[in-house]
MARDRENPA-378677 format. One record per atom (N, C-alpha, C): residue in three letters; y, z, x negated. Coordinates in steps of 0.001 Angstrom, whole numbers. Each point is the difference from the previous one (the first is absolute). Example, Ala and Ser with C-alpha at 12.3 -4.5 7.8 and 13.67 -1.06 7.14 Angstrom:
+------+---------+---------+---------+
| code |       Y |       Z |       X |
+------+---------+---------+---------+
|  ALA |   -5690 |    7800 |  -13190 |
|  ALA |    1190 |       0 |     890 |
|  ALA |    1200 |       0 |    -900 |
|  SER |    1050 |    -720 |     350 |
|  SER |    1190 |      60 |    -820 |
|  SER |    1090 |     730 |     770 |
+------+---------+---------+---------+
END
This chain:
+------+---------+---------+---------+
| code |       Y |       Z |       X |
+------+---------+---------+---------+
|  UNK |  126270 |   57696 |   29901 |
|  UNK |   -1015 |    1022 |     151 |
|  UNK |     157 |     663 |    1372 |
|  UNK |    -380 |    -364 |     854 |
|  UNK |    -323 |     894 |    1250 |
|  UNK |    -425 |    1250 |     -80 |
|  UNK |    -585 |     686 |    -613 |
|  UNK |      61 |    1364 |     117 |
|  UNK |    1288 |     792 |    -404 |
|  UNK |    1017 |    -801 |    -639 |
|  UNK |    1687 |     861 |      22 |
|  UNK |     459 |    -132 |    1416 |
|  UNK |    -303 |    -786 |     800 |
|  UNK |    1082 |    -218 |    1375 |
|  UNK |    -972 |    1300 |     842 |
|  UNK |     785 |    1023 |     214 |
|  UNK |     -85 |    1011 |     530 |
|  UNK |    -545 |     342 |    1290 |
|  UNK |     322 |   -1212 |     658 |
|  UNK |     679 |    -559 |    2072 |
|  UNK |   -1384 |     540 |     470 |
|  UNK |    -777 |    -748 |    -219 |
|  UNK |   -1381 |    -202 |     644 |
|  UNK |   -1178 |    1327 |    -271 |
|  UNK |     496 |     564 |   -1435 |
|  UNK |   -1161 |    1084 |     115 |
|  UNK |     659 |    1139 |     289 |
|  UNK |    1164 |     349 |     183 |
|  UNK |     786 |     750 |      18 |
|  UNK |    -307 |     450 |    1928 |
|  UNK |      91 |    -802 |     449 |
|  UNK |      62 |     -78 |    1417 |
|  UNK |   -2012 |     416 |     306 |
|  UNK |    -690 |    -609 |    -416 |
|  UNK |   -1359 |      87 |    -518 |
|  UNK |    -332 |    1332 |     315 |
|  UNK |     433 |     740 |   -1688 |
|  UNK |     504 |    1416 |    -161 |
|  UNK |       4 |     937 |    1403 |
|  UNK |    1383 |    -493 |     101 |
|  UNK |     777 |    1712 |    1511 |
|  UNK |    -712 |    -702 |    1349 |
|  UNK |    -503 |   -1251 |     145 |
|  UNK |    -782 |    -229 |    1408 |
|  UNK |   -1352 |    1218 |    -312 |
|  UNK |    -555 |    -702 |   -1179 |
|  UNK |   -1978 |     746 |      76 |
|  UNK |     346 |    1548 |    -299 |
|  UNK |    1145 |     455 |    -282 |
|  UNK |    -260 |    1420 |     -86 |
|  UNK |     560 |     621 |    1533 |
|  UNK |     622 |    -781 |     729 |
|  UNK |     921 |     463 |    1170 |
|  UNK |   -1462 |     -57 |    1068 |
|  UNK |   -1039 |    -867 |    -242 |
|  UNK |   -1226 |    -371 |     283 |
|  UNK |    -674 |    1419 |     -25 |
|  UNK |      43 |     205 |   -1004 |
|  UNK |    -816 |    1657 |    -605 |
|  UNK |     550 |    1070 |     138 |
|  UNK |    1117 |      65 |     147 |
|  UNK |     359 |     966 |     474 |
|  UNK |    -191 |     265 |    1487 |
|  UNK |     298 |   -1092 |     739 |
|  UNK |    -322 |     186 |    1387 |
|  UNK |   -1675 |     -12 |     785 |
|  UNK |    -687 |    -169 |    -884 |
|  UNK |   -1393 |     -92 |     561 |
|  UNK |    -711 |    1170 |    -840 |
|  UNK |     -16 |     373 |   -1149 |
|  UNK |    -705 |     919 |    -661 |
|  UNK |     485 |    1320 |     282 |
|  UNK |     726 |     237 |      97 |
|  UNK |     831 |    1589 |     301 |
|  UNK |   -1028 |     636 |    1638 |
|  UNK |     109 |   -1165 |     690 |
|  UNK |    -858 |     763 |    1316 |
|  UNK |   -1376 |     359 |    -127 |
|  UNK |    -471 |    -869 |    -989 |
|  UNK |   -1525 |     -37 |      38 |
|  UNK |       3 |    1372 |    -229 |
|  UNK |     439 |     210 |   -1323 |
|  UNK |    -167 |     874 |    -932 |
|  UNK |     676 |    1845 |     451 |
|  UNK |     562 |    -521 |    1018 |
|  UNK |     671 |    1422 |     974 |
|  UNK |   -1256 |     337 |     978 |
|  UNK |    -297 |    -735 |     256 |
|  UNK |   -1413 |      36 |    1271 |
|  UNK |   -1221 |     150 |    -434 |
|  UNK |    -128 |     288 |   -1764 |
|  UNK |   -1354 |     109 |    -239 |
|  UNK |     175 |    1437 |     213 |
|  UNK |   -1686 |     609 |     600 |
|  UNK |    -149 |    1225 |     407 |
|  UNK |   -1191 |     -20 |    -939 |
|  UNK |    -273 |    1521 |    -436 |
|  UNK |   -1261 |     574 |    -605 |
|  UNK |   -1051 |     650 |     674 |
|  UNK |   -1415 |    -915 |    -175 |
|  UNK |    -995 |     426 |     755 |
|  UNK |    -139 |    1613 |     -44 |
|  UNK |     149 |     727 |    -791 |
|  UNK |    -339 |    1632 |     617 |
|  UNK |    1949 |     590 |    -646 |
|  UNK |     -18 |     519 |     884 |
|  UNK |     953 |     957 |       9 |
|  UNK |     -37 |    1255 |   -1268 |
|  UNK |     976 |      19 |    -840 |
|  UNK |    -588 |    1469 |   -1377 |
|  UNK |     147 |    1448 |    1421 |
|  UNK |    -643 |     942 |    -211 |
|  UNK |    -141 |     612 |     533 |
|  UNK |    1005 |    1207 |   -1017 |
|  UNK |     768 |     826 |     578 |
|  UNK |     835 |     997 |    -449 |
|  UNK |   -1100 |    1250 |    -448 |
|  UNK |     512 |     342 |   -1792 |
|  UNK |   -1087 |     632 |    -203 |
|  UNK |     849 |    1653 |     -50 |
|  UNK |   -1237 |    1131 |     -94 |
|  UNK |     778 |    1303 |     455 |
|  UNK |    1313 |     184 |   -1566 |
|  UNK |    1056 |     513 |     337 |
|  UNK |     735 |     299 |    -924 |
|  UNK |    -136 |    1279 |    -963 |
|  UNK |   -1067 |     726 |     151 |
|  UNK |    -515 |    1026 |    -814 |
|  UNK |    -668 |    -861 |    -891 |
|  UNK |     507 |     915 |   -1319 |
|  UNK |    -954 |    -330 |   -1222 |
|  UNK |    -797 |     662 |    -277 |
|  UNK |    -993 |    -709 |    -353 |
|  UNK |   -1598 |     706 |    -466 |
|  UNK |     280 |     813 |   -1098 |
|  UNK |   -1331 |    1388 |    -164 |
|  UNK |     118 |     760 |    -848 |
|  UNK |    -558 |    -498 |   -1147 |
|  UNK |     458 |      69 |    -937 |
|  UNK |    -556 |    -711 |   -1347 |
|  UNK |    -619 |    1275 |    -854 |
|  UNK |    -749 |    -155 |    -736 |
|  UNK |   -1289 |     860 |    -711 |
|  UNK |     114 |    -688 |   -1365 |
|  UNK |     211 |    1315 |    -588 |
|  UNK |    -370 |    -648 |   -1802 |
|  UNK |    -539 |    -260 |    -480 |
|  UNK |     -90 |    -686 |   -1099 |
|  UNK |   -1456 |    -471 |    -745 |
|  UNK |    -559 |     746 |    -488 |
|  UNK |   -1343 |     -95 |     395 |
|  UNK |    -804 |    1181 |   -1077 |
|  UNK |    -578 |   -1114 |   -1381 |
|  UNK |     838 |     311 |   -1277 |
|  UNK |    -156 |   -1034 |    -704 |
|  UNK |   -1492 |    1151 |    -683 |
|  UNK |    -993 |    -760 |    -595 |
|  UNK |    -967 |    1063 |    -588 |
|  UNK |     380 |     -71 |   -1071 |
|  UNK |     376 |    -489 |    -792 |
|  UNK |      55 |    -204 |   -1492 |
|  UNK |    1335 |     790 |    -741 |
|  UNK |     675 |     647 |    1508 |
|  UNK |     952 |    1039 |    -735 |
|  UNK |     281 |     928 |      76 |
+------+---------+---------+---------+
END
């Protein structure tokens, strides 16, 4: 049974991830976001109670 002998996928394995690790990490550092979040004021709004009618 060839899929017990380890050799070949094993090596398979730590090559395609040594692959991914070295090519996906940059992409993914260099993606930038088309608009910038803009810093919002740190005051909180005044909140108003409910005028419930029914009580």
């Amino acid at each position: 049974m060839p899929q017990l002998n380890p050799a070949p996928w094993f090596a398979i394995l730590v090559f395609s991830w040594l692959i991914f690790l070295t090519v996906i990490p940059p992409k993914v550092m260099a993606h930038t976001f088309l608009n910038e979040p803009t810093p919002q004021s740190a005051k909180t709004p005044k909140t108003e109670p409910w005028n419930w009618p029914w009580h």
